[in-house]
C-alpha positions in Angstrom: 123.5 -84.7 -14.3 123.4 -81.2 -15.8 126.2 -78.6 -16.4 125.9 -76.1 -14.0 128.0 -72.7 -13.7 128.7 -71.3 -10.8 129.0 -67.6 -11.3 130.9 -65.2 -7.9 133.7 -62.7 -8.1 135.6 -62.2 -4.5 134.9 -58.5 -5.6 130.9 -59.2 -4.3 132.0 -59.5 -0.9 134.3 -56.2 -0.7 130.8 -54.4 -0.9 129.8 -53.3 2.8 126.7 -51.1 3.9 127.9 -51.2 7.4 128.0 -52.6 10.7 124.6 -54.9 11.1 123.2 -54.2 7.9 121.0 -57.3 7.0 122.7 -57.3 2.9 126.1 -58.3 4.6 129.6 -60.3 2.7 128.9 -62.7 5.0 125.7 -64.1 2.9 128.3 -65.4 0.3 130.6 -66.9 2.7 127.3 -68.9 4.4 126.8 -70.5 0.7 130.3 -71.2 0.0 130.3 -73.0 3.1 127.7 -74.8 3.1 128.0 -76.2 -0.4 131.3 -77.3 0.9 129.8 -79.0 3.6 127.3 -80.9 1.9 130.1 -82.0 -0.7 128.3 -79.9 -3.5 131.4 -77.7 -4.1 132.7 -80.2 -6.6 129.7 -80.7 -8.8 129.2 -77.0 -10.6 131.4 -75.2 -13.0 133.4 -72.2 -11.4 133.8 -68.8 -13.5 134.7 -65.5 -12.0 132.1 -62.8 -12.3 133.4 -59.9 -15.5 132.4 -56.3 -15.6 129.2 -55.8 -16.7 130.2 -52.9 -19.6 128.1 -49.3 -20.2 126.4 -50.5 -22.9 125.2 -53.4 -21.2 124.1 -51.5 -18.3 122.2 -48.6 -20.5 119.9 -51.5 -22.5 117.8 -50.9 -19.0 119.5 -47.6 -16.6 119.7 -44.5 -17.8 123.0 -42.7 -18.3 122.3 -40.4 -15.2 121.9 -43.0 -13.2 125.0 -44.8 -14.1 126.7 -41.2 -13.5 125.1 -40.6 -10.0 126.3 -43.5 -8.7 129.7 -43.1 -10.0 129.5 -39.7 -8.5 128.4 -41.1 -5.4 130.9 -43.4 -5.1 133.5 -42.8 -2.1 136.7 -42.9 -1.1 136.4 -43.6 2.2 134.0 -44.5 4.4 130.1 -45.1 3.4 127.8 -42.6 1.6 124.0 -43.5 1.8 121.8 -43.2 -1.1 118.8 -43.8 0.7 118.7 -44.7 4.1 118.6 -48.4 3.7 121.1 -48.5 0.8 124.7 -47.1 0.6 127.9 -47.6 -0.7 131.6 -47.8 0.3 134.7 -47.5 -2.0 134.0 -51.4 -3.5 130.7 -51.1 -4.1 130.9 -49.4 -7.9 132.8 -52.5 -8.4 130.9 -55.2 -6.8 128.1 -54.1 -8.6 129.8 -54.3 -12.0 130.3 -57.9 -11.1 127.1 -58.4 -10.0 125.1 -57.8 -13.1 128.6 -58.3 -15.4 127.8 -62.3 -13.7 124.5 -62.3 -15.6 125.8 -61.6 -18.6 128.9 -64.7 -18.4 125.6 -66.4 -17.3 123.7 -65.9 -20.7 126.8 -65.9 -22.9 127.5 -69.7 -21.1 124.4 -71.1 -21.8 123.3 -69.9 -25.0 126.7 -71.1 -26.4 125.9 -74.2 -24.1 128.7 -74.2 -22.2 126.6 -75.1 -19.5 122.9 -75.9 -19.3 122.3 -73.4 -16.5 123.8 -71.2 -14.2 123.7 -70.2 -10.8 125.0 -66.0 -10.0 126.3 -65.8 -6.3 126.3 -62.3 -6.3 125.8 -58.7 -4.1 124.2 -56.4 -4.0 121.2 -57.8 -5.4 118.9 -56.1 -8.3 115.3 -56.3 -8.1 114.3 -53.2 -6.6 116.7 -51.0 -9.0 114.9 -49.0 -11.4 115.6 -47.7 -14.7 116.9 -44.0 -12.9 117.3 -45.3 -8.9 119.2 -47.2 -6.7 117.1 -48.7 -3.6 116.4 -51.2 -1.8 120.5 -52.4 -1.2 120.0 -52.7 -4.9 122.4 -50.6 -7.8 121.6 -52.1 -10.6 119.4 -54.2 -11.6 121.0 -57.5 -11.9 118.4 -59.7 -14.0 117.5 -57.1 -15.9 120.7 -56.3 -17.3 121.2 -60.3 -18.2 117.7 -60.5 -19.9 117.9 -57.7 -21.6 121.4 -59.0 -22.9 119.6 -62.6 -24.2 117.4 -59.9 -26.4 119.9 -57.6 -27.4 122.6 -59.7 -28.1 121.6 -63.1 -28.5 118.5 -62.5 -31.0 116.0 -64.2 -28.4 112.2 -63.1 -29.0 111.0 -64.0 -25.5 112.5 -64.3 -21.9 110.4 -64.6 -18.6 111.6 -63.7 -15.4 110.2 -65.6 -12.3 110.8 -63.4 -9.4 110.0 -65.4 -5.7 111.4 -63.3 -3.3 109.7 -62.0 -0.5 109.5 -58.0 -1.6 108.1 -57.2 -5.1 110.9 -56.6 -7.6 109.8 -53.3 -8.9 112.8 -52.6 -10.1 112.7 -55.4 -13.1 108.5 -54.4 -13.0 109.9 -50.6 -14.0 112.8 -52.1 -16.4 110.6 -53.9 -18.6 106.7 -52.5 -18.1 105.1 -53.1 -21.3 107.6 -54.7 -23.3 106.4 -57.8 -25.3 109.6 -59.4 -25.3 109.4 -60.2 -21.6 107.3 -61.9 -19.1 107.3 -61.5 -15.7 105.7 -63.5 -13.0 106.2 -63.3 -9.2 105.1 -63.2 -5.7 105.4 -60.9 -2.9 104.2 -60.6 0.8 101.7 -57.6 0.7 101.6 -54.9 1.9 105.4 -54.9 2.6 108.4 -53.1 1.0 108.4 -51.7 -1.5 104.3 -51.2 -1.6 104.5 -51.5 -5.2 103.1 -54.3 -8.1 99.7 -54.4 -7.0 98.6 -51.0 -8.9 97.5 -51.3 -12.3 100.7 -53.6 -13.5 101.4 -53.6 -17.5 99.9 -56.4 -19.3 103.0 -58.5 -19.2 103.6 -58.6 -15.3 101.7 -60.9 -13.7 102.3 -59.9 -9.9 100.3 -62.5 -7.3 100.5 -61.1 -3.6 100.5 -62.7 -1.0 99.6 -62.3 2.7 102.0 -62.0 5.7 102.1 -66.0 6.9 101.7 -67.3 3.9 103.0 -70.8 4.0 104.4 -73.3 0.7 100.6 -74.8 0.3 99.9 -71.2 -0.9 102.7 -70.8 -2.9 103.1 -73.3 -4.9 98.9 -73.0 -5.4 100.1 -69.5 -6.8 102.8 -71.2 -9.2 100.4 -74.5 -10.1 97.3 -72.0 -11.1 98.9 -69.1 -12.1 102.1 -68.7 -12.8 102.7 -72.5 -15.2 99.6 -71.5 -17.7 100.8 -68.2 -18.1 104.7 -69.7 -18.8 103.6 -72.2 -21.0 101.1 -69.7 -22.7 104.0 -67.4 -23.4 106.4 -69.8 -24.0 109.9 -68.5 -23.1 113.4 -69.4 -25.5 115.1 -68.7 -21.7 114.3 -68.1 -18.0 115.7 -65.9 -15.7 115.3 -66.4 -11.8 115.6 -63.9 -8.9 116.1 -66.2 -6.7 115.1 -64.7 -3.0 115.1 -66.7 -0.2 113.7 -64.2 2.3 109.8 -65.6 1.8 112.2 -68.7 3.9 110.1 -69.1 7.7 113.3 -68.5 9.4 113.8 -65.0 7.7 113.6 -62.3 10.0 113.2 -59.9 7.3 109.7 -61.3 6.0 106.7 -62.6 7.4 105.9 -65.2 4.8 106.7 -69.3 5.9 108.2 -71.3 2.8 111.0 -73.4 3.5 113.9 -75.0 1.2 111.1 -77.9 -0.3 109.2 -75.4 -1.7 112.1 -73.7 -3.5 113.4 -76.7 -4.7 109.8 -77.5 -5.9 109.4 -74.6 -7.7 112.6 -74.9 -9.2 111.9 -78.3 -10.5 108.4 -77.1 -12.3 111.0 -74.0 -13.9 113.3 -76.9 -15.2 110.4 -78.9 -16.1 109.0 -75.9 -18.6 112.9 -74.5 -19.7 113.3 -78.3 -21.0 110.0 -78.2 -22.8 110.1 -74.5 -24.7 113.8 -72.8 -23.8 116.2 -75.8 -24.6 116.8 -75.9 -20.6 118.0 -72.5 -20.4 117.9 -70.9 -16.8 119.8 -68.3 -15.5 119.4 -67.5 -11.5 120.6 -65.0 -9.8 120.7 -64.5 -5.9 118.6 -61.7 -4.3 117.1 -61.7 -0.8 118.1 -64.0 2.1 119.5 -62.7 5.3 119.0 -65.8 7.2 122.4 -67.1 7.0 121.5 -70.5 7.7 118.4 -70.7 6.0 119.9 -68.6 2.9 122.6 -71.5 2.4 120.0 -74.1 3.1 117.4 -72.8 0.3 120.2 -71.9 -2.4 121.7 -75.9 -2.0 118.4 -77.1 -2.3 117.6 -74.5 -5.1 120.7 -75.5 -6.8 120.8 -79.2 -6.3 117.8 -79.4 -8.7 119.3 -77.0 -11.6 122.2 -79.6 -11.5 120.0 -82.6 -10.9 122.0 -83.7 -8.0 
């Protein structure tokens, strides 16, 4: 059995965009429970979620974007920075957790505390650029943690795998053109954010994929693609952002994988970050509004990181 941390702070559920809003608390509580349901609670290596610090967040924002949100931060109430993304008075806070989680993350495994680690966290990153907050996203959560293995850590090479059903643009505009990083992912197309299809930097290797695409698809796009160019590259750590919104009973997305074919992908991830990284994976939760099928796909997700 691996050592798996389990990364949360109570903090990630004081964040709330409002009444019906898809990115709701009540994604963490569906996990929680359900890992307690299937007995899995026991298995995985609890730490509360730090502060991600300034400096941590500046390797990949810019200082005015750290300042507008701060700014934009209420007291009361919720304040909308775009209109699908807004914050209320714990939401400067949750997302300090958030991205402070994939730094405990990093620092856990690279002392190898733990093989890998598992973020619980909201709001999620991937569509948080360098200078804006979008897409429920503040800052960019895997990012922030990758950029950390690079900057404080010494690594030469990272990848991040990126499954979620929207292109993470965010992590695209975060690390464009930087030798030091791979990325790889897939995306329904055309769909939010309309982005990763145009012209993408040499080390992005964006695959789209069509509304109803199913798992045979997929894992044809991580088989052909994705592998060669891992192994090619090979990574001294992995990062995740693990979106479960591709899932067929997510409203959100038109795409039909379903909690097989995350746990298969997981297990060709493991397979490569025990060949070339020393089994170093960091994954940190993005999309999934399906509460059922979110708590599903991150068990199954999970129960391979922990070889359970």
């Amino acid at each position: 059995m691996t050592t798996t941390a389990f990364i949360t702070h109570r903090d990630c559920q004081l964040h709330d965009m409002g009444a019906y809003h898809p990115e709701a608390p009540e994604r963490l509580t569906a996990i929680s429970d359900h890992l307690i349901a299937q007995g899995l609670d026991s298995y995985f290596v609890y730490h509360d979620a730090p502060l991600a610090t300034l400096q941590q967040l500046h390797r990949v924002h810019t200082a005015g974007h750290l300042e507008r949100l701060k700014r934009a931060s209420p007291e009361l109430g919720i304040v909308h920075i775009d209109p699908d993304t807004a914050m209320n008075r714990h939401t400067w806070q949750a997302a300090l957790r958030s991205a402070g989680a994939g730094v405990k993350a990093v620092d856990l495994v690279i002392a190898g505390e733990v093989e890998n680690a598992f973020c619980a966290v909201r709001p999620p990153g991937h569509h948080a650029e360098r200078a804006t907050a979008m897409g429920f996203c503040f800052f960019n959560n895997i990012a922030v943690a990758a950029a950390h293995a690079l900057a404080a850590h010494g690594l030469s090479r990272v990848a991040v795998v990126d499954f979620d059903v929207h292109h993470g643009n965010g992590t695209e505009d975060c690390f464009k053109g930087d030798p030091r990083v791979l990325m790889v992912s897939t995306f329904q197309h055309p769909f939010y954010p309309y982005s990763g299809t145009e012209h993408p930097a040499a080390n992005m290797l964006n695959v789209p994929l069509a509304r109803g695409a199913d798992g045979e698809e997929f894992r044809s796009v991580v088989s052909d693609l994705w592998m060669p160019r891992l192994r090619e590259f090979q990574p001294e750590m992995i990062f995740i952002s693990a979106g479960f919104d591709a899932h067929y009973e997510d409203e959100m997305g038109g795409m039909k994988l379903l909690e097989k074919d995350y746990a298969w992908v997981t297990e060709q991830l493991k397979r490569l970050a025990e060949e070339c990284a020393q089994g170093r994976i960091v994954s940190m939760l993005e999309g999934g509004y399906s509460l059922s099928a979110l708590s599903r796909s991150v068990a199954a997700h999970i129960r391979v990181l922990a070889e359970l």
